[in-house]
BAMIVEX-653539 format. One record per residue (C-alpha): residue number from 0; x, y negated, z negated; residue in three letters. Coordinates in nm, 3 decimals. Last residue first. Example, Ala and Ser with C-alpha at 12.3 -4.5 7.8 and 13.67 -1.06 7.14 Angstrom:
ATOM    nr         X         Y         Z   rest
ATOM     1     1.367     0.106    -0.714    SER
ATOM     0     1.230     0.450    -0.780    ALA
END
This chain:
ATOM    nr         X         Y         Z   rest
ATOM   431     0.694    -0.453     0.356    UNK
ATOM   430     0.966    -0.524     0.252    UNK
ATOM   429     0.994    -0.697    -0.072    UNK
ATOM   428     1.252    -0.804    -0.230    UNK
ATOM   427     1.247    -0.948    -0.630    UNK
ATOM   426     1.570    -1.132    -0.774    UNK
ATOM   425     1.573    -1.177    -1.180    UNK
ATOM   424     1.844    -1.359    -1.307    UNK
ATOM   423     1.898    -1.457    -1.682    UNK
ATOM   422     1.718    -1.261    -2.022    UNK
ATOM   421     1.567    -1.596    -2.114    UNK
ATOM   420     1.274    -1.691    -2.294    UNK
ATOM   419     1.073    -1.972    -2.397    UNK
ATOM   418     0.960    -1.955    -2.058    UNK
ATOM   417     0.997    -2.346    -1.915    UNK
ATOM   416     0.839    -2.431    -1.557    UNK
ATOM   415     0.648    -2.213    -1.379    UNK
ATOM   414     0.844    -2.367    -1.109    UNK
ATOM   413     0.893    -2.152    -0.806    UNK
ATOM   412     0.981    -2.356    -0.523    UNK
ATOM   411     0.877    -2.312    -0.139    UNK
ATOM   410     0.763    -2.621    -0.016    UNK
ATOM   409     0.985    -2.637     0.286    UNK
ATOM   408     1.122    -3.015     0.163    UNK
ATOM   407     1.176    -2.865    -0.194    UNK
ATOM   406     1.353    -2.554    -0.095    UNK
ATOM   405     1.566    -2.781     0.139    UNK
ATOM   404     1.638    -2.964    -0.168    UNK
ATOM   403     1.766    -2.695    -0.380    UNK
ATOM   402     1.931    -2.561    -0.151    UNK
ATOM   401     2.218    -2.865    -0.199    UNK
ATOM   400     2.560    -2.685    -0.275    UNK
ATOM   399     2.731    -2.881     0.040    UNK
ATOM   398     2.733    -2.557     0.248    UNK
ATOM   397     2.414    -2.409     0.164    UNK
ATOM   396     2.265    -2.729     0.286    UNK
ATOM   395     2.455    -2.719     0.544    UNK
ATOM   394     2.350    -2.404     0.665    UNK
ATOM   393     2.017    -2.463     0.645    UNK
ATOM   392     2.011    -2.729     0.945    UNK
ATOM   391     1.667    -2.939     0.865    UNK
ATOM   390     1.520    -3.077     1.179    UNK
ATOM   389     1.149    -3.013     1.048    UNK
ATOM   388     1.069    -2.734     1.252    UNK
ATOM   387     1.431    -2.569     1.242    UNK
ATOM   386     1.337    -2.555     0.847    UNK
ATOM   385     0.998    -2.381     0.965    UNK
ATOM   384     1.189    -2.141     1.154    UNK
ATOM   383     1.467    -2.023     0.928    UNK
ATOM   382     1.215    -1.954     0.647    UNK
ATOM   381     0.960    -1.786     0.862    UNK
ATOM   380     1.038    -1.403     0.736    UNK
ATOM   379     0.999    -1.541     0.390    UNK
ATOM   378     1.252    -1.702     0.136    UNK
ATOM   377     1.076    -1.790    -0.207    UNK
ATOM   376     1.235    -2.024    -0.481    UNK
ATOM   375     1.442    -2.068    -0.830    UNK
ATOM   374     1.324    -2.186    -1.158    UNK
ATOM   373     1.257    -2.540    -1.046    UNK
ATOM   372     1.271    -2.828    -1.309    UNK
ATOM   371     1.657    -2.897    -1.219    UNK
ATOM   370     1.923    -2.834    -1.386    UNK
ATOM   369     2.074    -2.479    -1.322    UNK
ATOM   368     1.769    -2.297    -1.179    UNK
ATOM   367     1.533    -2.365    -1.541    UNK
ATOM   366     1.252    -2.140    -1.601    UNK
ATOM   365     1.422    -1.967    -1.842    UNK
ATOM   364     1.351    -1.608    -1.638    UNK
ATOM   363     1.596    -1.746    -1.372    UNK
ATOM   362     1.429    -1.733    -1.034    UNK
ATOM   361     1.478    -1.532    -0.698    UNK
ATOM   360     1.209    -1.449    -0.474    UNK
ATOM   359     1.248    -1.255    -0.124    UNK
ATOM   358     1.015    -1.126     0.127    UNK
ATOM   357     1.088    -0.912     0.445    UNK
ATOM   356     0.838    -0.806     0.674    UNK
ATOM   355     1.041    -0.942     0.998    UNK
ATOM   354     1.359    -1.019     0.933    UNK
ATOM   353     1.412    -1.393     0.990    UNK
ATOM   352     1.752    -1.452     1.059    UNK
ATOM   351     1.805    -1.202     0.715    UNK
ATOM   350     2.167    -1.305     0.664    UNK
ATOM   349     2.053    -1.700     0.632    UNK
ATOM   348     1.777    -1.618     0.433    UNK
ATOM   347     2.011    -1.410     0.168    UNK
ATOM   346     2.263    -1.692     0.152    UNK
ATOM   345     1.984    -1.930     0.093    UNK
ATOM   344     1.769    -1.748    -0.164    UNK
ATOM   343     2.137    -1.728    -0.344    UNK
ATOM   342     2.214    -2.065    -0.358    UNK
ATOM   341     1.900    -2.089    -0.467    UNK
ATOM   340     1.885    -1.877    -0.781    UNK
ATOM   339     2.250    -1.976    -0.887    UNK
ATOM   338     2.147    -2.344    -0.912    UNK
ATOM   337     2.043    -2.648    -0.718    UNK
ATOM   336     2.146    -3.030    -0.644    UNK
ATOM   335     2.411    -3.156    -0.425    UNK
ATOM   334     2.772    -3.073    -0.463    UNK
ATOM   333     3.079    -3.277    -0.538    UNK
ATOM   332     3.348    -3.133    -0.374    UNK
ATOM   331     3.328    -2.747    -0.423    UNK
ATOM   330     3.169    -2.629    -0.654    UNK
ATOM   329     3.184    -2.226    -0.706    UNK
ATOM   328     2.853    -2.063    -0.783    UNK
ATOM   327     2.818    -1.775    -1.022    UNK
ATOM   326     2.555    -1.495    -1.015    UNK
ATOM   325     2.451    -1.361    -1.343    UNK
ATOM   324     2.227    -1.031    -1.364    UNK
ATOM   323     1.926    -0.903    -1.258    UNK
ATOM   322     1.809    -0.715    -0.965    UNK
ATOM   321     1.486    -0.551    -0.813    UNK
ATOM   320     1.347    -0.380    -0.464    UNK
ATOM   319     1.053    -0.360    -0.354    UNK
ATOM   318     0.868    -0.132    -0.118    UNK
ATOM   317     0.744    -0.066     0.217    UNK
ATOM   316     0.905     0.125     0.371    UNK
ATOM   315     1.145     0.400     0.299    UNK
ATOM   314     1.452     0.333     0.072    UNK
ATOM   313     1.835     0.420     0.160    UNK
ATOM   312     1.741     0.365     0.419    UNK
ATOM   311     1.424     0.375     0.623    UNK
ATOM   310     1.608     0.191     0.920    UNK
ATOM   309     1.551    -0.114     1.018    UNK
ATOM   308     1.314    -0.278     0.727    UNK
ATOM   307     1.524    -0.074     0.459    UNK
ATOM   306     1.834    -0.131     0.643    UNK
ATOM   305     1.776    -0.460     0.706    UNK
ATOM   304     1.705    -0.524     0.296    UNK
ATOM   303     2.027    -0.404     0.229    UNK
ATOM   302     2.208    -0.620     0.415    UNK
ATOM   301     1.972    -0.922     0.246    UNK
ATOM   300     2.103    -0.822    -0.059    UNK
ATOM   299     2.431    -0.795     0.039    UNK
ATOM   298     2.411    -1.203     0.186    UNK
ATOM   297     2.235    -1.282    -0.120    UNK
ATOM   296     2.563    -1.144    -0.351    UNK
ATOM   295     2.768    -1.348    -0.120    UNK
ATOM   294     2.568    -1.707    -0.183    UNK
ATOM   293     2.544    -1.649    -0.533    UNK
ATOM   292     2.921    -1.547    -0.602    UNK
ATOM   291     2.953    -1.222    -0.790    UNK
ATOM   290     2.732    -1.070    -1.062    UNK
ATOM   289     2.488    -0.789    -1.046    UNK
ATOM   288     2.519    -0.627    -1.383    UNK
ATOM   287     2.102    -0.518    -1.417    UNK
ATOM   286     2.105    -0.309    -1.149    UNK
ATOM   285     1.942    -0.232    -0.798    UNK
ATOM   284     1.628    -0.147    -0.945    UNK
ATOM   283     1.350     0.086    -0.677    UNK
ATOM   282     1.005    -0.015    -0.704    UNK
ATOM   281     0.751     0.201    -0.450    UNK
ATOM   280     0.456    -0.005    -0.428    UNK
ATOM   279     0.069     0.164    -0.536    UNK
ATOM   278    -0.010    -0.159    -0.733    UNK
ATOM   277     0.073     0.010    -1.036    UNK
ATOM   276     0.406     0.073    -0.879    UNK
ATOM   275     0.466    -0.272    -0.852    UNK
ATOM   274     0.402    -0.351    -1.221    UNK
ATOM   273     0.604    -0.051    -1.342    UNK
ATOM   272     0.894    -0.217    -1.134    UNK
ATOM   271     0.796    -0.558    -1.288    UNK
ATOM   270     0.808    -0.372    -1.623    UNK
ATOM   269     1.161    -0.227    -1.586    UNK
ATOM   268     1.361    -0.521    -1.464    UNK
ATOM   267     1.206    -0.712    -1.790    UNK
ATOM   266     1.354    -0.411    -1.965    UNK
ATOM   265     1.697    -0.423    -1.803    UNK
ATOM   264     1.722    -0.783    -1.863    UNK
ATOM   263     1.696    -0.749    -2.230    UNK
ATOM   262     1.458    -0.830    -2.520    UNK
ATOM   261     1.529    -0.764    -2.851    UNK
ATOM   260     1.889    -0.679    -2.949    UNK
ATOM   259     1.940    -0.561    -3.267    UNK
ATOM   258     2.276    -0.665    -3.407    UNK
ATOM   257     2.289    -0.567    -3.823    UNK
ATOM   256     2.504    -0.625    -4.087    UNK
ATOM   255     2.628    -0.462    -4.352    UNK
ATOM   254     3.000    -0.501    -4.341    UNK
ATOM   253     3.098    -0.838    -4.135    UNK
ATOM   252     3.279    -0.975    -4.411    UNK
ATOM   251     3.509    -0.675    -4.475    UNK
ATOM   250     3.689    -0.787    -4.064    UNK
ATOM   249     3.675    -0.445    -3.868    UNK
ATOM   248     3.629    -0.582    -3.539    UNK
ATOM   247     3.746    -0.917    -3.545    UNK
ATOM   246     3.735    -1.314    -3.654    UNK
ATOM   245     3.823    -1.536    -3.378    UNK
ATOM   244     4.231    -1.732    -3.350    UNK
ATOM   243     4.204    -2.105    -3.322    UNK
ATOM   242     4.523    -2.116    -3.434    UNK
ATOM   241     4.690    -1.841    -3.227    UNK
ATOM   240     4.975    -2.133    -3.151    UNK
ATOM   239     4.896    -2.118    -2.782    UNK
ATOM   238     4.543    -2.149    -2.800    UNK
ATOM   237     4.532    -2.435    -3.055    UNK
ATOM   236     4.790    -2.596    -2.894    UNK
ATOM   235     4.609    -2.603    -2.568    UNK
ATOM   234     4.269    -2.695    -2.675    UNK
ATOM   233     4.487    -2.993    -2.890    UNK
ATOM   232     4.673    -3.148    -2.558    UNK
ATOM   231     4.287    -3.111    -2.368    UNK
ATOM   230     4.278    -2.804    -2.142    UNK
ATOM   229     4.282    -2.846    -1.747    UNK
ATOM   228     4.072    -2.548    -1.662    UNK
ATOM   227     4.284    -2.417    -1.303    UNK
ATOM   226     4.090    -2.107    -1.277    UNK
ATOM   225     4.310    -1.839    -1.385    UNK
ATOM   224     4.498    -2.026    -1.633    UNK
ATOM   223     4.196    -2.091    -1.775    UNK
ATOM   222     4.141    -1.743    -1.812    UNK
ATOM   221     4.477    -1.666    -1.921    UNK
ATOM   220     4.439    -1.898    -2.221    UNK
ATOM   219     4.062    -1.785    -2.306    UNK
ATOM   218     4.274    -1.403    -2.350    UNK
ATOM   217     4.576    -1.543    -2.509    UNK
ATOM   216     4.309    -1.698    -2.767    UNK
ATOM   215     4.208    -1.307    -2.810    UNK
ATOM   214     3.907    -1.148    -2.722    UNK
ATOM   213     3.747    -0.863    -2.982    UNK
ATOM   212     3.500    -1.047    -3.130    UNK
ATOM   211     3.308    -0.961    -3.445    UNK
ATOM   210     2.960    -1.086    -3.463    UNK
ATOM   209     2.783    -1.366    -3.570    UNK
ATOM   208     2.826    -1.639    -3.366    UNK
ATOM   207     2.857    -1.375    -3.050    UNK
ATOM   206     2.906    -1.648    -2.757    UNK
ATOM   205     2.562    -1.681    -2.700    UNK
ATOM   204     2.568    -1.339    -2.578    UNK
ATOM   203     2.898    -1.186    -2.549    UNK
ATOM   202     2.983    -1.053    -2.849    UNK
ATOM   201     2.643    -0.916    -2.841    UNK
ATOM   200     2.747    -0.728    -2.473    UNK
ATOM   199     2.415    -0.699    -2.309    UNK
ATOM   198     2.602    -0.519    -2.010    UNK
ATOM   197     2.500    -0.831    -1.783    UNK
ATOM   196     2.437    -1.175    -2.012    UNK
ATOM   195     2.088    -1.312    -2.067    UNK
ATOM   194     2.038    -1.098    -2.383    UNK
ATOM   193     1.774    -1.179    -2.657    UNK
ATOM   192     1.951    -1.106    -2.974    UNK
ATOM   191     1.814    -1.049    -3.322    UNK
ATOM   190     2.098    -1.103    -3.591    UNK
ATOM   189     2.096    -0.938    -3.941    UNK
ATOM   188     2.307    -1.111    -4.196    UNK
ATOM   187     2.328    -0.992    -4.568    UNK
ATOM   186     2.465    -1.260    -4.753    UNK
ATOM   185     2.857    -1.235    -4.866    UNK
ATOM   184     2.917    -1.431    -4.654    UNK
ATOM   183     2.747    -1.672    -4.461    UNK
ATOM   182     3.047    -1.842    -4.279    UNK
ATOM   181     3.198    -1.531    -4.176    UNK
ATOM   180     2.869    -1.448    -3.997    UNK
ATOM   179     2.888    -1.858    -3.817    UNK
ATOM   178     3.251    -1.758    -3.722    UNK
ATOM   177     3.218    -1.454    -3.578    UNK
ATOM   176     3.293    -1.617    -3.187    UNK
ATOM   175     3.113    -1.946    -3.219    UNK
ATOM   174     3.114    -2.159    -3.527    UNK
ATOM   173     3.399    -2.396    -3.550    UNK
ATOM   172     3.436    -2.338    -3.148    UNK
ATOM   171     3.752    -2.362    -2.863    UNK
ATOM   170     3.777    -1.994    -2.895    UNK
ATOM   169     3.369    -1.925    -2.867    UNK
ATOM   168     3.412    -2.119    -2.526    UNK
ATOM   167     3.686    -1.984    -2.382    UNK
ATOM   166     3.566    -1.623    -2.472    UNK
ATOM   165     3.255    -1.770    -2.379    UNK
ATOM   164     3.352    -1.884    -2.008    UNK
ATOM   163     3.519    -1.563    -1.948    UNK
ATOM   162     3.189    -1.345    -2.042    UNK
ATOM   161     2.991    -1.543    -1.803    UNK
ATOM   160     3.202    -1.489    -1.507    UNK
ATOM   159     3.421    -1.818    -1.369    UNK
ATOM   158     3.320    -1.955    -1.050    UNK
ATOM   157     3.510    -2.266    -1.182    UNK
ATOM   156     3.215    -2.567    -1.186    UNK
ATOM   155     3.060    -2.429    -1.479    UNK
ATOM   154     3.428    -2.380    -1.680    UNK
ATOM   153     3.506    -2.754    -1.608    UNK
ATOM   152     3.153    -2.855    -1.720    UNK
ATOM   151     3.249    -2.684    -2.084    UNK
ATOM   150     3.604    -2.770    -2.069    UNK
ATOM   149     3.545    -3.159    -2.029    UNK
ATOM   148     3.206    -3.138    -2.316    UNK
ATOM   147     3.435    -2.978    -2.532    UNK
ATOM   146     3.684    -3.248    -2.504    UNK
ATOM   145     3.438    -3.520    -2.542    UNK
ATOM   144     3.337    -3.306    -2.868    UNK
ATOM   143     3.641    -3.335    -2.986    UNK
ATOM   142     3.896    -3.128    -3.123    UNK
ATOM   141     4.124    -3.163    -3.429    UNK
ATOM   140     3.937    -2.836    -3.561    UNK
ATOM   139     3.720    -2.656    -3.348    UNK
ATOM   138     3.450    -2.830    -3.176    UNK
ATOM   137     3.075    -2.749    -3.302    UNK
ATOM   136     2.870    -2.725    -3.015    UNK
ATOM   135     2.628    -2.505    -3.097    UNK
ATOM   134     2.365    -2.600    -2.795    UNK
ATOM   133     2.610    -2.486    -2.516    UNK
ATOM   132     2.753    -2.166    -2.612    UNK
ATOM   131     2.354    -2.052    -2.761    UNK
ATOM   130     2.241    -2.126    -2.419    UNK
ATOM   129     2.123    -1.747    -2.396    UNK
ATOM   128     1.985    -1.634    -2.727    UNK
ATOM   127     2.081    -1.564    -3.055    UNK
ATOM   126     1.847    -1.598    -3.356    UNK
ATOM   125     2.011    -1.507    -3.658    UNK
ATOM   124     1.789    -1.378    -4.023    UNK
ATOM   123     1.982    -1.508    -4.310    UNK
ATOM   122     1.924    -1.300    -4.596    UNK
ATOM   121     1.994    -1.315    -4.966    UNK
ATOM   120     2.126    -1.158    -5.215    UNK
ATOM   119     2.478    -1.116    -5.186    UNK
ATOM   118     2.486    -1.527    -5.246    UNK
ATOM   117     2.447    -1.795    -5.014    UNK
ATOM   116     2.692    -2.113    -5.079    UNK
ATOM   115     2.747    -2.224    -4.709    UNK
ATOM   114     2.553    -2.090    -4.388    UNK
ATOM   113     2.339    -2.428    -4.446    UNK
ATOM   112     2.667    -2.637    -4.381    UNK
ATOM   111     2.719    -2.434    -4.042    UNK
ATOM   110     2.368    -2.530    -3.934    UNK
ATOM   109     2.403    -2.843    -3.994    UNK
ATOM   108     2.714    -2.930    -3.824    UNK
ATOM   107     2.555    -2.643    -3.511    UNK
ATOM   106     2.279    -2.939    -3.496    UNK
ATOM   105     2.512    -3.236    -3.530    UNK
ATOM   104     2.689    -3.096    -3.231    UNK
ATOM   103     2.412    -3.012    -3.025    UNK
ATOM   102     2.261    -3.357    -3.036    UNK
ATOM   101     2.582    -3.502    -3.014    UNK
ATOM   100     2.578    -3.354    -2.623    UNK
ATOM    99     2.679    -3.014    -2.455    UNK
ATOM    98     2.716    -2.950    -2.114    UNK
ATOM    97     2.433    -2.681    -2.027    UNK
ATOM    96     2.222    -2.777    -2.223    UNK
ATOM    95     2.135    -3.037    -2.455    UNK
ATOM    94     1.967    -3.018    -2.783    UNK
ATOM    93     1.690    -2.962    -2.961    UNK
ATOM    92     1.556    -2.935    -3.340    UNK
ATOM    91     1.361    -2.680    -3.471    UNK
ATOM    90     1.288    -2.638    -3.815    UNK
ATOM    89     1.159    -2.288    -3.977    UNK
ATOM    88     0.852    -2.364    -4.244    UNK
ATOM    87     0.610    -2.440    -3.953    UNK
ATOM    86     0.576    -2.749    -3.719    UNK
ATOM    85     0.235    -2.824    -3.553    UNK
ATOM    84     0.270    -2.992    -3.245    UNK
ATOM    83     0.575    -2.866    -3.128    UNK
ATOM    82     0.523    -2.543    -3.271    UNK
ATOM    81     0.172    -2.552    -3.058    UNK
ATOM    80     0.389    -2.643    -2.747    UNK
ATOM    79     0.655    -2.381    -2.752    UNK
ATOM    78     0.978    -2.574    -2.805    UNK
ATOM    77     1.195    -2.551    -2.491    UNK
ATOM    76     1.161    -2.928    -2.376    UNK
ATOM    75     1.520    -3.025    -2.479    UNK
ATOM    74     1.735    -2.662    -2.531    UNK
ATOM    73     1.693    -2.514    -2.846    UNK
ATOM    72     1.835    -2.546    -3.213    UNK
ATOM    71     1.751    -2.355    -3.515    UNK
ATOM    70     1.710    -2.449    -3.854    UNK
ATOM    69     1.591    -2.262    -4.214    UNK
ATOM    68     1.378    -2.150    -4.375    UNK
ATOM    67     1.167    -1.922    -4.561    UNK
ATOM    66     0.993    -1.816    -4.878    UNK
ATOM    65     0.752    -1.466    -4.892    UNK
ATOM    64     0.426    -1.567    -4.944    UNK
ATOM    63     0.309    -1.630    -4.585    UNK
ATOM    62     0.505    -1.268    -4.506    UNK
ATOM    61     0.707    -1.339    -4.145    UNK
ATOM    60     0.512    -1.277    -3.873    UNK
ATOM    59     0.395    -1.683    -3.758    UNK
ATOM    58     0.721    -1.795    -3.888    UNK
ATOM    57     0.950    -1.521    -3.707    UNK
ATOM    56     0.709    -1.618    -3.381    UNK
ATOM    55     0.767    -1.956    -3.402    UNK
ATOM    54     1.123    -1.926    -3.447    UNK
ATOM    53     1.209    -1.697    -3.160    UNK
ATOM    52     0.967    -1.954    -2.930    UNK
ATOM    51     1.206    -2.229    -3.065    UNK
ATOM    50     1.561    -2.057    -2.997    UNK
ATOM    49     1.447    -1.899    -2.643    UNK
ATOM    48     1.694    -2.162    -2.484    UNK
ATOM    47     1.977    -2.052    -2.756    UNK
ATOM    46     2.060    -2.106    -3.114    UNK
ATOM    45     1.979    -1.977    -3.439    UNK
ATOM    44     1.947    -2.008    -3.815    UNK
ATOM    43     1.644    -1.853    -4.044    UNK
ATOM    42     1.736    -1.819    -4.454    UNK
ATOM    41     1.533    -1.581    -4.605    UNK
ATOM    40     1.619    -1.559    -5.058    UNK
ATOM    39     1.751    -1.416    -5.295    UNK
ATOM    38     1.671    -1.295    -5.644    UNK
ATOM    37     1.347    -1.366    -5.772    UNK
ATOM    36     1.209    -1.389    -5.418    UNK
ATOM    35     1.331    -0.986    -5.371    UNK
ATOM    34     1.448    -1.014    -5.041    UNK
ATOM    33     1.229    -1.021    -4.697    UNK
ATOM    32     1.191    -0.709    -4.497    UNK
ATOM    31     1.401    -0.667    -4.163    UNK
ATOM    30     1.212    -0.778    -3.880    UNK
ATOM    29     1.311    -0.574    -3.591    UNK
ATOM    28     0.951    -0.444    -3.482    UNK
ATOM    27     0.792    -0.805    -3.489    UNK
ATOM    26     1.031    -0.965    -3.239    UNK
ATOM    25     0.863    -0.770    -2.908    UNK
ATOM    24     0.580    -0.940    -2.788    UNK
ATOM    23     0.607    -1.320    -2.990    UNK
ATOM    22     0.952    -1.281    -2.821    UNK
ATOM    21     0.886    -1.301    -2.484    UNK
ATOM    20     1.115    -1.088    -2.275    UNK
ATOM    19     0.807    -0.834    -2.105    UNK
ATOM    18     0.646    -1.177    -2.023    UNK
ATOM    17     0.934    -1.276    -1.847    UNK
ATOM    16     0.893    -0.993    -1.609    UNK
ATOM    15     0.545    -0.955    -1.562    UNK
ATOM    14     0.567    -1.290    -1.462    UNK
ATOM    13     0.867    -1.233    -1.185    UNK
ATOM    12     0.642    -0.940    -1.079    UNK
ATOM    11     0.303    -1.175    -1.049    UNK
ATOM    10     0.531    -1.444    -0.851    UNK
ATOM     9     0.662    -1.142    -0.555    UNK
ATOM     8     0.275    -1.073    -0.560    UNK
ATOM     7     0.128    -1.387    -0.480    UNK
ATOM     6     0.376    -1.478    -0.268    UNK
ATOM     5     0.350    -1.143    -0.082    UNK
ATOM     4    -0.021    -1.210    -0.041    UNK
ATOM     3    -0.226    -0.891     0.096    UNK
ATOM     2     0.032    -0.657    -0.105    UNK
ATOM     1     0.120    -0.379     0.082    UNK
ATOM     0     0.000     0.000     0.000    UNK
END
């Protein structure tokens, strides 16, 4: 069976996906329960774009008589409405992402004085989500934010995986990288992650505030080596000197504690495949790892696609076919607007040349392509052709980091605008 709409249908599996990742759905089963009031007591900290919707729904499950609070900080506009409206006992404040502002570092300031004179018995419940690097932004010592803010939009500009950027990251950081768990001992700490990074690493999402980490300052030294990150006279003595050395694996102060994650990429992948298949669609998932360079990793996808649509293989037609992951994109020069989602809608469309049948969304589940208010876009069979139509050369576009705007002038943005959630890329084909 094909779907009458594919727009309709390619949106209704990226839904089903992010719904699968909200955290009202799946945060109750990990609660941990509260301490003995007489003795200790719940203290909530956090970070990350599904930060506020994390909060609400700890406050709206967590025992009414049971004490709690506690701060977390999200990105600006990613506070669920009716927590907006109507606070509850956990406080949410917001930040900027993805470069960093005061905001974020007066948040992760407060956050790391909170962490500070709890006793055995009590319990800080984590919230870690993607954006977490960002929105703590608490420089290590004798840096400054300005230089934090340099590195940060270096790093986003390099091409450089997500797990490189946080070891850099949770290396140049007061609180990233095991520091935030070291702060809170001896309480009990037991972190709920929502993963937006591939292999779901928890070192690795958010840049692992409160878990051991096994990179090494050498490590975030080669790396920006690697790229050509111009580090800041104090980032560079720090990293040479070991001084700004993580907490590890097998450091007494992380005994205890627990790393559940929540919601993952793989299970949003999973539930838009049992979506299509519900709809009588053969769903096949790629993986959940996909990274690579936005514009390259469209180009295989749209390879693969052909052979579907040509061929039969390695799939028989019609069906869909699913990804996740994190894509990079390389500036170069100054670049126009857009993110990893439509740079790779525009690599793909540009391979296809119009295959006939084929269908292609891409959108990051936060709602948010890079910066802009778009999640990501559509490419369909008439892609090439209606850009042609209005003089547009696609190519460029691609070319000067700008598919953003051509996705705008062709009408063909997703914007469901922000999730409250985030477990990163999610890429839908279908071929029908």
């Amino acid at each position: 069976m094909t779907p009458a709409d594919p727009r309709a249908f390619l949106r209704a599996l990226y839904d089903t996906a992010v719904a699968r990742a909200l955290p009202g759905e799946v945060i109750g089963r990990y609660l941990p329960p509260a301490p003995d009031p007489a003795r200790g007591r719940t203290l909530v900290l956090g970070a990350g774009k599904a930060g506020g919707s994390m909060a609400a729904a700890v406050d709206a499950l967590w025992p009414a008589e049971a004490p709690l609070s506690g701060l977390v900080v999200t990105r600006y506009d990613h506070v669920p409405p009716a927590y907006l409206a109507q606070p509850g006992r956990i406080e949410v404040v917001q930040a900027r992402h993805p470069v960093p502002d005061e905001a974020g570092r007066q948040a992760a300031q407060r956050i790391a004085a909170l962490a500070h004179g709890l006793t055995e018995h009590d319990l800080v419940l984590c919230l870690v989500s993607g954006g977490a690097s960002a929105l703590l932004a608490l420089p290590a010592p004798g840096l400054t934010l300005a230089d934090k803010q340099a590195v940060n939009q270096a790093l986003l500009r390099s091409g450089a995986a997500i797990d490189e950027m946080n070891c850099v990251r949770k290396h140049l950081s007061a609180i990233k990288g095991g520091r935030l768990a070291a702060q809170c001992w001896p309480a009990r700490v037991v972190t709920l992650l929502i993963s937006d990074v591939p292999g779901d690493a928890p070192e690795v999402i958010g840049s692992g505030p409160t878990v051991p980490d096994p990179t090494t300052c050498a490590d975030a030294l080669a790396i920006c080596r690697r790229y050509g990150i111009e580090l800041p006279p104090a980032a560079l003595a720090g990293l040479e000197s070991g001084a700004f050395e993580t907490p590890k694996p097998g450091d007494a102060r992380f005994a205890g504690h627990e790393v559940h994650l929540i919601a993952t990429p793989q299970a949003s992948l999973e539930a838009a495949a049992a979506h299509a298949r519900a709809a009588g669609l053969a769903a096949h998932i790629l993986s959940d790892e996909v990274e690579g360079e936005s514009r390259d990793v469209g180009r295989v996808h749209a390879a693969l696609a052909r052979a579907v649509a040509r061929r039969g293989e390695p799939f028989a037609r019609p069906c869909v076919i699913l990804s996740g992951g994190e894509t990079t994109v390389t500036v170069r020069g100054p670049g126009g607007r857009g993110g990893r989602a439509s740079e790779f809608l525009l690599g793909c469309a540009l391979a296809l040349q119009g295959e006939p049948g084929v269908h292609v969304l891409a959108a990051d589940t936060d709602g948010i392509d890079g910066i802009e208010h778009n999640a990501g876009g559509i490419v369909t069979p008439d892609t090439l052709a209606r850009a042609a139509a209005l003089g547009l050369k696609p190519a460029e576009f691609l070319d000067r980091h700008d598919c953003y705007t051509l996705f705008d002038q062709l009408g063909d943005l997703v914007v469901p605008g922000p999730t409250y959630t985030n477990v990163n890329d999610f890429r839908a084909i279908l071929i029908r």
